[in-house]
N, C-alpha and C positions, 0 to 999 in steps of 0.2 A: 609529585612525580615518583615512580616506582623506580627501584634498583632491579636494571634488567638480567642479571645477574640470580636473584634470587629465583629468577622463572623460567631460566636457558632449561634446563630439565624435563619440560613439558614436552610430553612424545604424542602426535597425534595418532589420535586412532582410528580415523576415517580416512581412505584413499580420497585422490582428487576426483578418480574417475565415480568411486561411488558417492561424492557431492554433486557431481556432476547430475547424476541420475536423477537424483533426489530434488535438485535446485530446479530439474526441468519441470516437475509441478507449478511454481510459481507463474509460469508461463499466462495460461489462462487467465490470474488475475493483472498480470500486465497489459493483455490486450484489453482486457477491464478498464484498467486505470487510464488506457490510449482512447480507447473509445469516449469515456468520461469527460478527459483532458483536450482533446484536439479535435471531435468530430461530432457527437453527437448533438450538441448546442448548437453550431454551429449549420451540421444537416437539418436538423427540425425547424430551428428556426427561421436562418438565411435562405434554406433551402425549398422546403415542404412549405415555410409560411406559418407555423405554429408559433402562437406568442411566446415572448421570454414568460412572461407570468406562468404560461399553465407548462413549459417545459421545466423548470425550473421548478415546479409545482410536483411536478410527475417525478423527476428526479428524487427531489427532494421525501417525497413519500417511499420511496422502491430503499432510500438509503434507511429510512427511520427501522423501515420492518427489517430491510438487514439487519440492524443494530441489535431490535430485539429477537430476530432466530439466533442470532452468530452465540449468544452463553448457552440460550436450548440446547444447539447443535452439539458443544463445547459440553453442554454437561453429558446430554446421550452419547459420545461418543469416549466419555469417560467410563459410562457407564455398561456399555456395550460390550457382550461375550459372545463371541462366536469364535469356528474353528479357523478362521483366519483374520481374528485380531479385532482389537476394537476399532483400532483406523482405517482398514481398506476398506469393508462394505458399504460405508457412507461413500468414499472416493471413489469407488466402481458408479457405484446408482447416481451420480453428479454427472458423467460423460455427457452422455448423451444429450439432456436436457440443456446442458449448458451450449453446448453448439447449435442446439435448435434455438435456444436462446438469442446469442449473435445472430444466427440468418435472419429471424424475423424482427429487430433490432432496426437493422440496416434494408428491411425489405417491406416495408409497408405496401400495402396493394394499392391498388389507382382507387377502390371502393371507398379508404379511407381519406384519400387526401382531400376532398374536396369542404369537411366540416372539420371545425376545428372539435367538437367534444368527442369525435370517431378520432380521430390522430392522435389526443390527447390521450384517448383509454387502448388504442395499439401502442403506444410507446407507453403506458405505465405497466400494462403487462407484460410487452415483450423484457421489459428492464427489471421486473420482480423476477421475469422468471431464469434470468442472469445472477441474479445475486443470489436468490435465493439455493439456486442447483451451485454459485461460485461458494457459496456459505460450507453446503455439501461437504464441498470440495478440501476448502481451504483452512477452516478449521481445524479436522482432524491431521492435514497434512500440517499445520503448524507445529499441533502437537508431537507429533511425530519428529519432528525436528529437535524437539527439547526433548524425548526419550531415546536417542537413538546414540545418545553422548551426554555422561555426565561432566566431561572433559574444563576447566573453566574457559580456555581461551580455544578449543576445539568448538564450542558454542557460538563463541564469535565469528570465526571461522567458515563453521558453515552457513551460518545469520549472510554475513558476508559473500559467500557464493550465491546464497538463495538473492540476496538484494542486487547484487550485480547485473545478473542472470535475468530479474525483471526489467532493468532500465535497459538494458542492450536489446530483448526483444521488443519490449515496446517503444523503444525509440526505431530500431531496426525497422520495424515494419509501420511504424508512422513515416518516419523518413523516406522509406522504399516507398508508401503509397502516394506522399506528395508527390516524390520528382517521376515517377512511372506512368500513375493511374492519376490522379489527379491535375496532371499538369496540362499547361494549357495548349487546345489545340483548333485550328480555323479559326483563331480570334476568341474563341471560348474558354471561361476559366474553367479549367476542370472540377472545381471545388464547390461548383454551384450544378454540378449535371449527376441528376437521381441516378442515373444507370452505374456510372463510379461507384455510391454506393453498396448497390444489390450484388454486384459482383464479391465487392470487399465485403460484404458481411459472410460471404459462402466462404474466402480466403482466411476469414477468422472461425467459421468454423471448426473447419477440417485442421486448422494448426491446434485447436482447441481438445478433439481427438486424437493426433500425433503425440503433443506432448504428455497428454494427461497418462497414456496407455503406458509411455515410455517410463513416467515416474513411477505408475502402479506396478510393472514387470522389475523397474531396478530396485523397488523398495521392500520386495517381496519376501527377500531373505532376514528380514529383521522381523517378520511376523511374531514368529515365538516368543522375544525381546517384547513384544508391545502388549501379547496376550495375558502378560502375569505383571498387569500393573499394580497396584496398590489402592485401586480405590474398591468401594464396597458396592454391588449392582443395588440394593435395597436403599442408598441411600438420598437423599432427598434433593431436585436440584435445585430449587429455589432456593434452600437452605444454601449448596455449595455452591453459589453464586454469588449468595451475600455475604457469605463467611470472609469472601476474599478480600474484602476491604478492610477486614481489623489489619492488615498488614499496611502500613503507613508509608513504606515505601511505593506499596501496590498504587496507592492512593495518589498519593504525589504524581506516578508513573500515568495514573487516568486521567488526571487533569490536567498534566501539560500534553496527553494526545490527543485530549477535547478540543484547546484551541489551537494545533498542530494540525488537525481533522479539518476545524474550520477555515485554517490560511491555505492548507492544499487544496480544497472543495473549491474553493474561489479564486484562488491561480487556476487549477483547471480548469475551470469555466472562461474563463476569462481571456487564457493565456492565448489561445488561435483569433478571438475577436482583437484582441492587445495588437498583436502581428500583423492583422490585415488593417484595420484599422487608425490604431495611435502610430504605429511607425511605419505604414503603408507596404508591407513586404509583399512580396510576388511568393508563387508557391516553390517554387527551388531555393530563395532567401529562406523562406520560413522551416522548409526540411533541411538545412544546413545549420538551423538553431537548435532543432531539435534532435537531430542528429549528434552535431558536433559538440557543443558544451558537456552533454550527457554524458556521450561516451570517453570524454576527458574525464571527468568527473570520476566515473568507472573504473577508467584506469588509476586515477590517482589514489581513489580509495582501496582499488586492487593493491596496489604499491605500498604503500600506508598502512592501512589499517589496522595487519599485524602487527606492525611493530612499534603506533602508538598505541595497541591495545597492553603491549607487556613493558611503555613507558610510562602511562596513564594508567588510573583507574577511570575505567567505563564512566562514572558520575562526572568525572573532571573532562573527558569527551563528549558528553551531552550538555554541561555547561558551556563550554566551548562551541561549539556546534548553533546552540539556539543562538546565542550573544552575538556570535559574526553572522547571522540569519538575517536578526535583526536591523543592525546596521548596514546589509549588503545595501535593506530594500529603499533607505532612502537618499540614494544619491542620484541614482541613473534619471527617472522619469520625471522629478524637478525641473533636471535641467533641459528636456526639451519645453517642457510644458513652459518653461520662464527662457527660453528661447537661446540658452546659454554653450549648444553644441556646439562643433563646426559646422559650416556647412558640406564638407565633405562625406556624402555618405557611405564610404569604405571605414571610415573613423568609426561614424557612427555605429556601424554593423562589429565593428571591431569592440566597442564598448557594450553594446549588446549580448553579444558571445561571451565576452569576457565577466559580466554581470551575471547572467544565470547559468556558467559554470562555477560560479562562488557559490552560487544559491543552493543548484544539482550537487556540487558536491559533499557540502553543508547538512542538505538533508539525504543523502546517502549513508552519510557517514552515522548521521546521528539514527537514522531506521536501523542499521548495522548492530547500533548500542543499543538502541530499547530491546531488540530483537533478543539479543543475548542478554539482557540486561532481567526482561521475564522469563527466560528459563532458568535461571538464578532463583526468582522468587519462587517458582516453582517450587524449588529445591526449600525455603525457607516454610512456604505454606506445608510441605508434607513433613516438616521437624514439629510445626507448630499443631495441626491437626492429624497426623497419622495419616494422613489421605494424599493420595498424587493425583492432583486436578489439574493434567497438563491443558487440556483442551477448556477447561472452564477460566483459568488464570489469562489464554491468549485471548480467548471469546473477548469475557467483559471487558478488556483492554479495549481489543476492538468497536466493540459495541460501542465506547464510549467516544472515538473521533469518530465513530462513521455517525452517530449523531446528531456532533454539532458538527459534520460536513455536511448532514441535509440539508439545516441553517446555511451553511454557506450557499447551499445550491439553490435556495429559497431565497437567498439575498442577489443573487448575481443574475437570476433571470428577469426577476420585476426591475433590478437596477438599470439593465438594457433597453429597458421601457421606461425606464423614469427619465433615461438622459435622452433618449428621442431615437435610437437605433432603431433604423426600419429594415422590415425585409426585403432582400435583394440590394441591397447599397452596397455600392461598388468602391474601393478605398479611393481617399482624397475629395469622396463630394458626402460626407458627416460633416456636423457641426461643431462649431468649438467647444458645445455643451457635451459632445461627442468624447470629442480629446479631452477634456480636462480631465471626465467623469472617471474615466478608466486610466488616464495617468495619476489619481490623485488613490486610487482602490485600490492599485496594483502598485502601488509605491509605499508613503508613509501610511494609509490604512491598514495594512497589512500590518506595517512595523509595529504599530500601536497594541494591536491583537500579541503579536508577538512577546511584548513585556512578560504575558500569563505565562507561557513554557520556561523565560527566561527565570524569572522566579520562584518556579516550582522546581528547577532543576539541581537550585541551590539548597533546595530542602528534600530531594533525596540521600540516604545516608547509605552507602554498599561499598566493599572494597573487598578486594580478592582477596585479604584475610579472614574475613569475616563469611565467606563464603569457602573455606575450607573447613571452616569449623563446625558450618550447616552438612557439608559433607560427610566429615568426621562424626558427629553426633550421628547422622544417620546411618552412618556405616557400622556404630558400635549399638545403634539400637536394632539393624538386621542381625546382626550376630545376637544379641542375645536371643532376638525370638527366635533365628535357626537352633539355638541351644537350648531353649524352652522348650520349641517342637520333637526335639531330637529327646528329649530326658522324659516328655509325657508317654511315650511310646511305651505302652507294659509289654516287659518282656513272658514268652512263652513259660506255663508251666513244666 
């Protein structure tokens, strides 16, 4: 535990309003992550008819090639000089395709539905072409996040607003399409009728141009700030891609979001079949899950998390964090599955709620800390090579959950098909091979996976003194080259 006392001094230097601005980019990737997590498994499969195998397949391939644009994009956009900045131009030329992205997403033609290898290659393309224009996007905006503050717990801070800001709109607007569009009407579930879709992929759209423009116009004034980075346009990215691993904390920090990658990939997949399914929820139940722990969550990490960021070191937070992750997963889905609830299902829904706002706030907290935790190593990498590779340090990070989350998404669609989920099954008539399979994945399988983050957490080594000292060192090695530069200058004869 830190003495709070030694860090009451810290003056921030970003308004709220312009975190604000800035955290509204994140948006996009939330409807990403909503779409991912709540609907599109569920529309291909239950809906359209397309096997778990080859969606889960299609997924799974669209996240691989993420993984490997997201360090390209990351180094190009390190590398990138133009007269407004190395980060906006890529985030401008992402608009537009990412929205066309969404509509055709959620909008497959009648032409295609009728063969499953036409469905399969509309939904592998329409989902490259989401990641790839979200890669665009999100990348340099990442990095942009770690340039724009070298503050240590102003980092946090904004990490903070930025992760908030995703779970509110993508709960917001999963929650608002269950109980509105989704829900059920003349006897019909809403959740199984294609036209709900079509609508709601044009609604993610056009939110998808709203906020992206809104970020690009409020982040506009830090151009200058971002155009006189420190990296060299000549230099090499494969090189600064691999470089980043001699940093050991780096390392640690990729391998516990590999299998971090893989437990989110497969809670998403998983989590909207789990609901209709293993605990039979209706679609107002199930937006009130999604909705309400979240946004608990939200708030709590709102409330929180400045003030165990300057009780805590960040490491001692992501320790914490994985370890109660862990343990949340295996109490709940035991106990129906070994029949040990009430039978009251107010209880039960109450134990529910109360379970994955442990979970949500859990991994809130701890995206919060890795979030700040790489613009730290940032700051370590440019002491150790001279170079600031904001966008290459968040890249391979990235790269590395997103692809063992295509494993996950490779294991959860053939698993629907191995425990016998057919399409169009209506909850309460699956079989117990049904129930087990998904309370047994979604419970202690998980937890197991789990151990890897919990271990790797204990082997990174960072603490806010040591990260002054990166600052400091850096601060007295810009000064001298201003002083170098300034003394080479020959004076006039």
């Amino acid at each position: 535990m830190r003495n709070f006392q030694t860090y009451s001094n810290d003056v921030s230097s970003i308004s709220l309003h312009n975190r604000l601005l800035y955290s509204s980019g994140i948006v996009s990737h939330a409807l990403k992550e909503a779409a991912m997590g709540v609907f599109v498994l569920l529309y291909y499969k239950q809906v359209l008819g397309l096997s778990g195998t080859l969606t889960g397949l299609a997924i799974g391939i669209s996240i691989i090639w993420d993984g490997i644009s997201d360090p390209l994009v990351g180094a190009w956009s390190d590398r990138l000089r133009s007269r407004i900045g190395r980060r906006h131009p890529l985030m401008i030329a992402a608009v537009i395709p990412m929205a066309a992205g969404f509509v055709m997403l959620y909008g497959p033609p009648d032409s295609v539905l009728s063969e499953q290898g036409q469905l399969f290659t509309w939904l592998l393309i329409s989902i490259l072409l989401v990641r790839t224009a979200l890669t665009f996007f999100m990348v340099p905006y990442l990095a942009l996040g770690a340039e724009i503050t070298e503050d240590y717990h102003e980092r946090t801070q904004l990490a903070a607003v930025r992760t908030n800001m995703a779970w509110i709109i993508g709960t917001l607007v999963s929650a608002t399409a269950l109980i509105f569009l989704f829900k059920e009407e003349n006897g019909l579930d809403g959740r199984f009728l294609i036209d709900n879709y079509h609508f709601f992929g044009w609604v993610n759209g056009l939110l998808v141009i709203l906020f992206s423009v809104i970020c690009i116009v409020g982040t506009w004034q830090y151009i200058p700030k971002l155009a006189s980075g420190t990296g060299h346009a000549d230099s090499n990215m494969l090189r600064d891609i691999f470089i980043t691993f001699r940093n050991k904390n780096f390392l640690y920090m990729v391998m516990l979001d590999m299998a971090v990658g893989g437990i989110g990939c497969i809670t998403a997949t998983l989590l909207m079949v789990t609901y209709i399914y293993f605990w039979q929820l209706d679609a107002t139940q199930t937006s009130l899950l999604f909705a309400g722990p979240i946004m608990l969550a939200v708030l709590l990490s709102a409330v929180f998390s400045r003030s165990l960021n300057r009780l805590f070191e960040k490491q001692q937070i992501l320790r914490l964090t994985c370890a109660l992750t862990g343990i949340n997963l295996l109490w709940l889905t035991p106990l129906k599955l070994f029949d040990l609830l009430p039978d009251n299902s107010t209880v039960v829904f109450a134990l529910i709620y109360f379970n994955w706002a442990i979970h949500m706030t859990m991994t809130i907290l701890r995206v919060i800390t890795v979030h700040s935790m790489l613009a730290d190593i940032v700051d370590e990498q440019e002491l150790a090579t001279g170079k600031r590779k904001d966008g290459v340090v968040f890249a391979v990070a990235f790269f590395s959950s997103k692809f063992m989350g295509a494993f996950g998404y490779l294991i959860a669609g053939p698993f629907l098909d191995m425990i016998g989920l057919q399409a169009g099954a209506k909850p309460g008539e699956v079989s117990s091979t049904v129930t087990w399979g998904l309370g047994l994945i979604m419970g202690p399988g998980l937890a197991i996976i789990m151990l890897l983050p919990v271990w790797m957490s204990f082997k990174v080594n960072m603490s806010h003194a040591s990260q002054l000292e990166v600052r400091q060192a850096l601060s007295q090695r810009q000064q001298v080259a201003e002083s170098g530069d300034s003394g080479s200058v020959s004076t006039p004869r």
